[in-house]
C-alpha positions in Angstrom: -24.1 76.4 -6.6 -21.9 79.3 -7.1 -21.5 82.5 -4.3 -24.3 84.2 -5.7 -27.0 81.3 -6.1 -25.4 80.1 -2.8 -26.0 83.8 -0.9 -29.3 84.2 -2.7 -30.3 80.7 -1.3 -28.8 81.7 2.1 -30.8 85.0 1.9 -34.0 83.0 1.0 -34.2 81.0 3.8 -33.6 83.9 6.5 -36.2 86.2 4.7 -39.3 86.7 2.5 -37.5 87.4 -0.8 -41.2 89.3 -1.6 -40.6 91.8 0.7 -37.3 93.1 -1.4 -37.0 94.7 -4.9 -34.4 93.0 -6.9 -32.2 95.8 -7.2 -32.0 96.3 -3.1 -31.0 92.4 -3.1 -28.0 92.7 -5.3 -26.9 95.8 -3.4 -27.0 93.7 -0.8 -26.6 90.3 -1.3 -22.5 90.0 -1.1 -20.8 92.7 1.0 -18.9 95.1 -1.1 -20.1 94.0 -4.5 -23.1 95.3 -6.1 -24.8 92.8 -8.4 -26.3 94.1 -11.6 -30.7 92.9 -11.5 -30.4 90.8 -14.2 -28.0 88.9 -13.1 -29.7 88.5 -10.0 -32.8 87.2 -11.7 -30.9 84.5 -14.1 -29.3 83.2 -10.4 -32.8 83.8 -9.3 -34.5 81.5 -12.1 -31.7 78.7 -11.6 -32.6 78.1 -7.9 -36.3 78.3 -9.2 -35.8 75.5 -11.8 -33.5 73.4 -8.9 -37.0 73.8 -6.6 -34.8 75.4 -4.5 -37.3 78.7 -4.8 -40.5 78.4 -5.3 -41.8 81.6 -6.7 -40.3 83.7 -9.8 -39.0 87.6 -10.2 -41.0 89.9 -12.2 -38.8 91.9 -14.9 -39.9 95.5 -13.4 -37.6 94.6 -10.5 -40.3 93.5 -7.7 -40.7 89.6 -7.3 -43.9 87.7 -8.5 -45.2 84.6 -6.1 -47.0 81.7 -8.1 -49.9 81.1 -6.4 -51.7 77.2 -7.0 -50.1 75.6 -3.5 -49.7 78.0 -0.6 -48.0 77.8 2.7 -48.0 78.6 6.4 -44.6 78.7 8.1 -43.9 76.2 11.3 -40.7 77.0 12.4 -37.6 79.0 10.8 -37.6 76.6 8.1 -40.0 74.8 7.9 -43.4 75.7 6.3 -47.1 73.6 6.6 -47.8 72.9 2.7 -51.4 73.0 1.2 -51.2 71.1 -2.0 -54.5 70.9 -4.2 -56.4 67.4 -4.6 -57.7 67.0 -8.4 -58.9 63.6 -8.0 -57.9 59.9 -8.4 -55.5 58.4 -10.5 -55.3 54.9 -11.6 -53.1 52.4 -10.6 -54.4 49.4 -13.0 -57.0 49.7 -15.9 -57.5 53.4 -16.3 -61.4 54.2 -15.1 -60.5 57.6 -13.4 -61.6 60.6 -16.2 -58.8 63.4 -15.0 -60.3 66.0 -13.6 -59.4 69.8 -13.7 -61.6 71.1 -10.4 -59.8 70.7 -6.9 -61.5 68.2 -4.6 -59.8 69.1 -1.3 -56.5 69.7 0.0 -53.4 68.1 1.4 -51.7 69.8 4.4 -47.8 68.4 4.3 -44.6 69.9 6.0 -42.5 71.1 3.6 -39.5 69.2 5.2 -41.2 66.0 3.8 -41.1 67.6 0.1 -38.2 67.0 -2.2 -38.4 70.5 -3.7 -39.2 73.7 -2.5 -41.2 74.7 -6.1 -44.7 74.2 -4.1 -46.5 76.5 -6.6 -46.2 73.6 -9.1 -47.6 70.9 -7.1 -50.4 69.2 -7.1 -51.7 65.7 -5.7 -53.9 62.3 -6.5 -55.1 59.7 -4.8 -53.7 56.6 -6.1 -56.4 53.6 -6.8 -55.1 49.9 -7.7 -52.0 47.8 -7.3 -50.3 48.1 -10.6 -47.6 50.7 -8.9 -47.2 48.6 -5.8 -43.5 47.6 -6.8 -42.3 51.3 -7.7 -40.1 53.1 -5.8 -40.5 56.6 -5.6 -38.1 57.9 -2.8 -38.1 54.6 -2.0 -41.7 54.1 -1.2 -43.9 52.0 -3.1 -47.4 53.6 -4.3 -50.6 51.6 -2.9 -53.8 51.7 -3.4 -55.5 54.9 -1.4 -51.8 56.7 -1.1 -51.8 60.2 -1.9 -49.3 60.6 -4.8 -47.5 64.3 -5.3 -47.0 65.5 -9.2 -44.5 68.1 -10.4 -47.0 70.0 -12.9 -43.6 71.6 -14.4 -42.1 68.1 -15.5 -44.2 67.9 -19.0 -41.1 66.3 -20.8 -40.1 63.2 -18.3 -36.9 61.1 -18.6 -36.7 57.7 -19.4 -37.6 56.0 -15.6 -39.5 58.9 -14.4 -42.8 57.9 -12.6 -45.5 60.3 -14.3 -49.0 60.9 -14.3 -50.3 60.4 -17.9 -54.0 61.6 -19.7 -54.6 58.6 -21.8 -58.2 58.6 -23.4 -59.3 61.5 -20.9 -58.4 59.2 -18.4 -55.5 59.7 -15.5 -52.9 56.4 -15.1 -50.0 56.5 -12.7 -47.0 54.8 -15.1 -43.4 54.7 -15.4 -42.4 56.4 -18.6 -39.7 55.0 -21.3 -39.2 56.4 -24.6 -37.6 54.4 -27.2 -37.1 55.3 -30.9 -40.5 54.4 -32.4 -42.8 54.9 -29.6 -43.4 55.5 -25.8 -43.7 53.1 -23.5 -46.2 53.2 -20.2 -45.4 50.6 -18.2 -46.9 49.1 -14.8 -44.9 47.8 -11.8 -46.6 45.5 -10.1 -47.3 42.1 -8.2 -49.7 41.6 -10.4 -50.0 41.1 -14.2 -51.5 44.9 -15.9 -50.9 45.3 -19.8 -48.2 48.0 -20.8 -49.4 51.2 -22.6 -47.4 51.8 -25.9 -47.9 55.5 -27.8 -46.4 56.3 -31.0 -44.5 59.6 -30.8 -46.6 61.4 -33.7 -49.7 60.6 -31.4 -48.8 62.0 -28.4 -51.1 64.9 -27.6 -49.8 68.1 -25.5 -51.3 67.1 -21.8 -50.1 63.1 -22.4 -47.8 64.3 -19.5 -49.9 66.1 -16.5 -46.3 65.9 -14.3 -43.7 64.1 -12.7 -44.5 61.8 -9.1 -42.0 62.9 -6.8 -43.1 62.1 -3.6 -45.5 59.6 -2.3 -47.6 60.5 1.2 -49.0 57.2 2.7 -52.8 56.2 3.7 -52.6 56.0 7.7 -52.4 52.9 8.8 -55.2 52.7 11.9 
């Protein structure tokens, strides 16, 4: 980061960046330097796109949240996450149909999060084995794990764990793309068939999001 993403960071973690207009934030946000609003905002969207802040400015100079996830602070820095549920997702022969309304909620500390983007989150619950050799943050995905997506991460790179709409129907697959088609593949201890899509037939929601973190069943 450079001095202004890093101060703007700095800023965002000691106060609610909603409560400032973006004009009284690059008065203040170096001592003795007064930082023009649009550059502000363009530092501003960088951290945004790094999950480093999770809510976007508004061009009129006051700050927009992006309300989907929400969050309740803990401590100074850390917050209590509410991330929606939309459903089951398959790990195996796809028999989930995605679903678009929320089911419930999971309640996470942020600290346990990779990214601080929470308004772009959303979670499944995982069902089958054929993920039970991937390592996302080094944790395998098991059957009955709640599995975290990135709803932002619509164009994944090759190795990227997504969630994919095959068929109306959700699948938990690692995503390759070679030159003549895309390939959805299982990792598993057991045998599960791969998924291959030629590019031309890829439809818009293929990709409902990256996996970037995997919450555990408890273990009683």
């Amino acid at each position: 980061m450079n001095k202004i993403q890093t101060q703007l960071y700095q800023l965002s973690q000691n106060t609610d960046l909603l409560q400032h207009s973006i004009r009284s934030i690059g008065k203040n946000l170096i001592p003795g330097e007064v930082i023009h609003p649009e550059t502000v905002k363009y530092h501003w969207k960088k951290l945004y796109a790094q999950g480093l802040i999770s809510y976007l400015p508004e061009s009129k100079g006051r700050p927009k949240r992006i309300s989907q996830s929400d969050s309740t602070k803990l401590g100074a820095k850390t917050s209590l996450v509410t991330i929606p549920v939309y459903g089951q997702a398959d790990c195996g022969p796809a028999t989930k149909i995605a679903q678009q309304d929320q089911i419930g909620a999971l309640h996470i500390s942020s600290s346990l999060l990779p990214t601080r983007r929470f308004a772009s989150l959303y979670a499944l619950r995982a069902t089958g084995s054929s993920m039970n050799r991937a390592s996302v943050r080094g944790r395998p995905i098991q059957d009955g794990d709640y599995v975290v997506i990135d709803s932002e991460y619509t164009e994944p790179k090759n190795g990227d764990y997504v969630v994919a709409v095959v068929g109306g129907l959700a699948n938990i697959k690692r995503f390759y793309r070679e030159s003549d088609r895309i390939a959805l593949l299982s990792e598993s201890s057991e045998d599960y068939d791969p998924i291959f899509i030629h590019p031309e037939d890829q439809s818009d929601n293929l990709i409902n999001g990256k996996v970037v973190q995997v919450v555990e069943k408890p273990n009683f």
